[in-house]
C-alpha positions as CSV (number, residue, x, y, z in Angstrom):
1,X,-135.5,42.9,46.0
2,X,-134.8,42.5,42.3
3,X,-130.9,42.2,43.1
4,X,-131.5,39.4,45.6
5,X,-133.6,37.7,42.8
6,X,-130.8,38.2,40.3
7,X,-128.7,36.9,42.6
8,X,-130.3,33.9,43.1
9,X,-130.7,33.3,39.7
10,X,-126.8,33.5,38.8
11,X,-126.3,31.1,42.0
12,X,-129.1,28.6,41.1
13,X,-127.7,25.0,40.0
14,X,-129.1,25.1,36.1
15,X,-127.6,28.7,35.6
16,X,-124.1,27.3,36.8
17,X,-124.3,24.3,34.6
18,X,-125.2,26.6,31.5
19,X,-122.8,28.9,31.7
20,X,-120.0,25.6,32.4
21,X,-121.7,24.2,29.3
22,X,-121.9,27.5,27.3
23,X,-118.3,28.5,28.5
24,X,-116.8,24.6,27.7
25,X,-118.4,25.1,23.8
26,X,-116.5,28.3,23.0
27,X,-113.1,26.8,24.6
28,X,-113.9,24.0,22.6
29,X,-114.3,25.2,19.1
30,X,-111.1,27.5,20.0
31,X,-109.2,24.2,20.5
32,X,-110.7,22.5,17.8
33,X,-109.8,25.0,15.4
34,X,-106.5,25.0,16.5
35,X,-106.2,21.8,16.6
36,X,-107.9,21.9,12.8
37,X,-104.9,24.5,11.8
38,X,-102.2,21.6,12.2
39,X,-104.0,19.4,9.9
40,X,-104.6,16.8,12.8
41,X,-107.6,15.6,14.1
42,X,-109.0,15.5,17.8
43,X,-108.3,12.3,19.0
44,X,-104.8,12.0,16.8
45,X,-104.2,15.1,18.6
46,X,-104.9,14.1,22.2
47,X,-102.7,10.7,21.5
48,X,-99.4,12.7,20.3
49,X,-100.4,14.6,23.1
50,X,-100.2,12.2,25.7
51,X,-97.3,10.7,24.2
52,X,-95.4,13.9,24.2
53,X,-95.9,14.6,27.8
54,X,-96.1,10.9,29.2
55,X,-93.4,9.0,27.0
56,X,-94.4,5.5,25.7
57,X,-97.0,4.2,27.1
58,X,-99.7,1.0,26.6
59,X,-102.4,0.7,23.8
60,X,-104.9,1.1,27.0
61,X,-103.5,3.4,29.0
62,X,-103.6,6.1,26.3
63,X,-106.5,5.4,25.6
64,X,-107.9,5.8,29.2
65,X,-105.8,8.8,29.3
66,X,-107.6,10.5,26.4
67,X,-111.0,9.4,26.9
68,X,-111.2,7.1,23.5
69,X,-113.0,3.7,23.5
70,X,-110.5,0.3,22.8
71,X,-111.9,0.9,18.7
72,X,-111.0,4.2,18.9
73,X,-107.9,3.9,20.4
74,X,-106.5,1.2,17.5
75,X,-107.9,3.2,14.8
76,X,-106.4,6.4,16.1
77,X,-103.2,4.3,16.3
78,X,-103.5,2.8,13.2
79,X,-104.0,6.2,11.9
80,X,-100.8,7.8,13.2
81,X,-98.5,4.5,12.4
82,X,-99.6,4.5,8.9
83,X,-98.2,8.5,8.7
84,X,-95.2,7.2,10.7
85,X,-96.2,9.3,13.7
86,X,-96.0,6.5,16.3
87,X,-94.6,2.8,16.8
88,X,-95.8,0.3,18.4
89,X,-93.4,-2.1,20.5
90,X,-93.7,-5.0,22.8
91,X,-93.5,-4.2,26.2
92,X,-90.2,-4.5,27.8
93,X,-91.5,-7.3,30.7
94,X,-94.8,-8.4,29.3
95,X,-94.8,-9.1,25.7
96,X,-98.5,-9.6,25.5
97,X,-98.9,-5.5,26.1
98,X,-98.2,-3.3,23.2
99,X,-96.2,0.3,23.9
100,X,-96.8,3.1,21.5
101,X,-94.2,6.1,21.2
102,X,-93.6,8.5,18.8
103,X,-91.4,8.5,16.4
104,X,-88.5,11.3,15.5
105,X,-91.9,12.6,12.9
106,X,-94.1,12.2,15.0
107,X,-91.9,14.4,18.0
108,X,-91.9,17.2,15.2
109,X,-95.3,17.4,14.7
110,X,-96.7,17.5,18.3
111,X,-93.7,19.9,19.3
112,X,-94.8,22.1,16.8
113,X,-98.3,21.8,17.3
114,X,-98.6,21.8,20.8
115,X,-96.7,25.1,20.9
116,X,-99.3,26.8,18.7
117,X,-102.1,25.1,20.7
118,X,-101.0,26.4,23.8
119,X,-100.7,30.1,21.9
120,X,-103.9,29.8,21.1
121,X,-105.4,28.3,24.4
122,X,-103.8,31.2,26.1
123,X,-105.5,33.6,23.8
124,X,-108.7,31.9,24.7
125,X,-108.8,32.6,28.5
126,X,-106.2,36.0,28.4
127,X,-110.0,37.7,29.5
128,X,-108.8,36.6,33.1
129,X,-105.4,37.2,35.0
130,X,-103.4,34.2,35.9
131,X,-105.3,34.6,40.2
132,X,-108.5,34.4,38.1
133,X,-107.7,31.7,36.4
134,X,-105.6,29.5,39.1
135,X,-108.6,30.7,41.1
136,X,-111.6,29.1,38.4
137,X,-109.5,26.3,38.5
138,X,-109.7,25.3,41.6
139,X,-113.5,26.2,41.8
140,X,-113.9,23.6,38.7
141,X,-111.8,21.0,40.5
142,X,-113.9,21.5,43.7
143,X,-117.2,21.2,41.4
144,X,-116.3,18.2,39.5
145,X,-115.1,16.2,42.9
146,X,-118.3,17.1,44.7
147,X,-120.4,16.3,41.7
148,X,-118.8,12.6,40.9
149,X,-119.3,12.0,44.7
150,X,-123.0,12.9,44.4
151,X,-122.6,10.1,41.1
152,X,-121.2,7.5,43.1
């Protein structure tokens, strides 16, 4: 009986969400700490990021993309033209958007520091095989779809 009650208790809806929660706080202080390592900081991070990977893109958009807030966005912006990171350019067809890219600095920077953050990301999860974790990941994509419908 007590393995059926253990059971249960590993299963039960609270349990999953704390060990998500407790599992997403030691991920995160491994990124943040390798973000820290590159002297950037989170959100300058997630926009060279984004621009790395993406290309230029809108003011908005980026900041959609990396979950910042239209105030955080510009500061974060600001932030990254002022070290000559980034530029920002009138849109090609609609001159009342604003395209941000990086700059040959800026390219440098994120190159480099991406490729340590991904080092260090894989050291973070190297506890499971690649099944295990193309396997969590689809779990977590199931979880989060059915949990935003529930939302909605």
């Amino acid at each position: 009986m007590a393995k059926n009650k253990e059971s249960k208790d590993i299963a039960d809806g609270t349990h999953v969400f704390l060990i998500v929660w407790k599992t997403y706080r030691a991920l995160l202080a491994r990124a943040q700490a390798s973000i820290k390592r590159v002297s950037l900081c989170d959100s300058d991070f997630r926009v060279l990021e984004a621009l790395l990977h993406k290309g230029s893109l809108p003011v908005n958009v980026i900041g959609n993309k990396v979950d910042l807030t239209t105030g955080s966005i510009t500061s974060a912006i600001d932030r990254l033209e002022e070290k000559s990171l980034v530029v920002r350019k009138n849109h090609p067809d609609d001159r009342r958007i604003r395209v941000v890219e990086l700059t040959t600095k800026g390219r440098r920077l994120i190159e480099k520091a991406f490729a340590q953050h991904e080092l260090d990301m894989e050291k973070a999860v190297q506890g499971l095989s690649r099944e295990e974790r193309a396997f969590l990941v689809n779990l977590l994509r199931r979880l989060g779809k059915s949990s935003e419908e529930l939302s909605e």
